[in-house]
N, C-alpha and C positions, 0 to 999 in steps of 0.2 A: 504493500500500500504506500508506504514512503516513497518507492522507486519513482512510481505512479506520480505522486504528488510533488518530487522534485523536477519528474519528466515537463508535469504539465504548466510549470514555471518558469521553465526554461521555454516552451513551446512558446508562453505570453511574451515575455521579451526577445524572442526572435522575430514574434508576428507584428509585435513595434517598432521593430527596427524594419523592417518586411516593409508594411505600410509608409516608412520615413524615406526608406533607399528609393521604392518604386521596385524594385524588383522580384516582389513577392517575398515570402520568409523561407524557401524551399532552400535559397542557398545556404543558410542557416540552420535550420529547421533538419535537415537531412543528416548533418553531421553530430547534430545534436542528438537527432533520434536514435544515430547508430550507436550510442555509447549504453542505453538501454534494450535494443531490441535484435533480433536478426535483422542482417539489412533488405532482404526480402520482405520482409516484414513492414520492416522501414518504408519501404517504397510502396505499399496498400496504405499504409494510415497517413504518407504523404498527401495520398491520391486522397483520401475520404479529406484528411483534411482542409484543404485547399481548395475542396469545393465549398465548403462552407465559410470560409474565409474571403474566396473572391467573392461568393455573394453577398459579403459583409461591404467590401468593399465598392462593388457597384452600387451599392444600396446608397451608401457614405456617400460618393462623386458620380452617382446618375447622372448630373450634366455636364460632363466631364469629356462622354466621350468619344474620340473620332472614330465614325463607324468605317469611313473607307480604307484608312489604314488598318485598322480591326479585322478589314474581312479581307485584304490582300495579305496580312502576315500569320492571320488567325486559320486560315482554312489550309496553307501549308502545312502549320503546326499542329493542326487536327492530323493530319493525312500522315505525319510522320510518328509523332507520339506512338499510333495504334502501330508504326511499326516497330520501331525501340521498346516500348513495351511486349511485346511477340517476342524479340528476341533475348529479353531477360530468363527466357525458360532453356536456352540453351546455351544461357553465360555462365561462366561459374562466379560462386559471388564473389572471392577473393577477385580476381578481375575487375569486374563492375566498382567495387568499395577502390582500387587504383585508379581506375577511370576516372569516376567520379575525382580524387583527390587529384587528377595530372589537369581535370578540365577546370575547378578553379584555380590551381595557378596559374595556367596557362592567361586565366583571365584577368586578373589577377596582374600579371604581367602590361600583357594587351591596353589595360585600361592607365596604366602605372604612365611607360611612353607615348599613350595618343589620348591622356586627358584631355587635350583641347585643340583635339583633331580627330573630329567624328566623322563616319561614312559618310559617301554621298547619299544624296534622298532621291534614292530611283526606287520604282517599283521592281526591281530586280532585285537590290538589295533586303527589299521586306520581302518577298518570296525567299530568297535565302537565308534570311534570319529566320523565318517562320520554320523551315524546314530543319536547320541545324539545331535551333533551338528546343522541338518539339522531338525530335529525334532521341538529344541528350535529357529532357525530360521525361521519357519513357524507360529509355538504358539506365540510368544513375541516378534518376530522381531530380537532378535538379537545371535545368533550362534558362529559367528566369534572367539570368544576367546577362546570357545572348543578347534574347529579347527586348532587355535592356537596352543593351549598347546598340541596336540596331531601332528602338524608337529614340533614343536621343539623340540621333544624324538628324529629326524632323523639329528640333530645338521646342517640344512641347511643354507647356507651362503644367506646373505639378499635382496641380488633380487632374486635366486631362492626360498626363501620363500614368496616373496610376489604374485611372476606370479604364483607359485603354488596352494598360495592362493586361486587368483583373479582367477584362473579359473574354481576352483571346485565352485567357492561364483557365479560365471556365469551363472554354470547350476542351482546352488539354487535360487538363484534371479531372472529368467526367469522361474523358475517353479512356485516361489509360487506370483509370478507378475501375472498368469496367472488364478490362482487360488483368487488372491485379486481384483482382475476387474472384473471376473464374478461375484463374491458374493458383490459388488458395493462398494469399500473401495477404491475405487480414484473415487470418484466424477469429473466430467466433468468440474466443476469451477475450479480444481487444472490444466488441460491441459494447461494452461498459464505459468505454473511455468516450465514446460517441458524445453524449452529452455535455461532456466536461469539453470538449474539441471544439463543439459550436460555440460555445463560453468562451472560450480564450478566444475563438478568430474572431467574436464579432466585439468583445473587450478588450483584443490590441489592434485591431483595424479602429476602433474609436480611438484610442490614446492614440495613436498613431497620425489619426489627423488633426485630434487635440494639438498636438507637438509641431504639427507640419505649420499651421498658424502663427507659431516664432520661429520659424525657421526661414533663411534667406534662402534664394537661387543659387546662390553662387555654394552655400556651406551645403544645401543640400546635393550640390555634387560632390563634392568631398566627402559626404557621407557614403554615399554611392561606392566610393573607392575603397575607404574604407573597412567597409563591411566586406566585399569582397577578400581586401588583403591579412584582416584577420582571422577568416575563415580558412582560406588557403595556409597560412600558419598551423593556423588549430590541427589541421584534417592532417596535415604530414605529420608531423608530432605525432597526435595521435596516433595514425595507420603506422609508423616505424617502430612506436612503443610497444603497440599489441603483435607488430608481428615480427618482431625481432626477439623477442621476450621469452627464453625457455619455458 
């Protein structure tokens, strides 16, 4: 029950910092979970989670958001999720948990030298960020910063980046949630936590935009980087301690 109850406070200040970054809490949220769960595991109660969290968040910045970029980055992401998700039944997970920890620092990276030199705004490029992004959120669980850095080439002001987000992260989350329960990666013992999941994402989607109201433009991309580079820290640390570890 502790476990539980430390998990699901960790879960609220990821999904605050989630809400402030614009990137969703997954980049957090995933490495966080794995320190309690299997990571199979991990990747179902992302999936359930997330759905309830981007509906917190659309609900929060409803006029927020831009449908045409939505449905050119969103429908990628749809189409590739369901297949990164398919292919988690023939990854091993030690695999996947490396994956996962080489693609945020890769980002990590990425974001560190072209702070403030963002992609172009072609529709080429949101079809490929939809597509990589949606990909890597199916295989490892977490997308969102792709996504990220590919709606910031469109220089959008901060609640219409995050409902735009939150809505494409919707149809991803609901696709490959669907895709994680048939192949049995939420076990029936985690249905207890459900509850307490809607709680935290629609109480740190609030704080989150509580906080986003003193926060500048300029700090809130430095958070953005931030969350990223501390995560990629955490995750190698971590993944070298457990598996180097007699």
């Amino acid at each position: 029950m502790e476990k539980y109850f430390v998990f699901l406070i960790l879960a609220l200040i990821t999904e605050i910092i989630g809400t402030i970054s614009g990137f969703g809490s997954s980049i957090l949220f995933v490495p966080t979970a794995s320190l309690f769960f299997d990571f199979k595991a991990v990747l179902g109660i992302t999936a359930v989670f997330h759905v309830f969290s981007n509906i917190s968040k659309i609900t929060l910045f409803r006029n927020g958001i831009n449908k045409d970029i939505a449905i050119k980055l969103g429908i990628p992401a749809v189409l590739f999720v369901i297949l990164g998700a398919w292919l988690t039944k023939y990854v091993p997970v030690k695999e996947m948990e490396l994956g996962m920890n080489i693609l945020i620092a890769l980002l990590a990276i990425f974001l560190l030298f072209r702070f403030n030199k963002p992609i172009k705004q072609t529709n080429q490029n949101l079809y490929l960020g939809g597509m990589i992004s949606g990909f890597f959120a199916g295989l490892v669980g977490t997308g969102g910063a792709i996504r990220g850095i590919t709606l910031a080439a469109f220089n959008l002001p901060k609640d219409i980046f995050i409902a735009t987000s939150a809505l494409i992260d919707l149809g991803v989350d609901l696709s490959r949630a669907v895709i994680y329960v048939s192949q049995g990666y939420f076990p029936t013992e985690y249905i207890k936590l459900i509850p307490f999941l809607i709680l935290v994402s629609v109480l740190g989607s609030y704080l989150g935009k509580v906080i986003l109201k003193f926060t500048s433009e300029k700090l809130f991309k430095y958070i953005v980087l931030g969350v990223v580079l501390l995560t990629s820290l955490f995750q190698f640390i971590n993944y070298f301690t457990v598996h180097t570890t007699p």
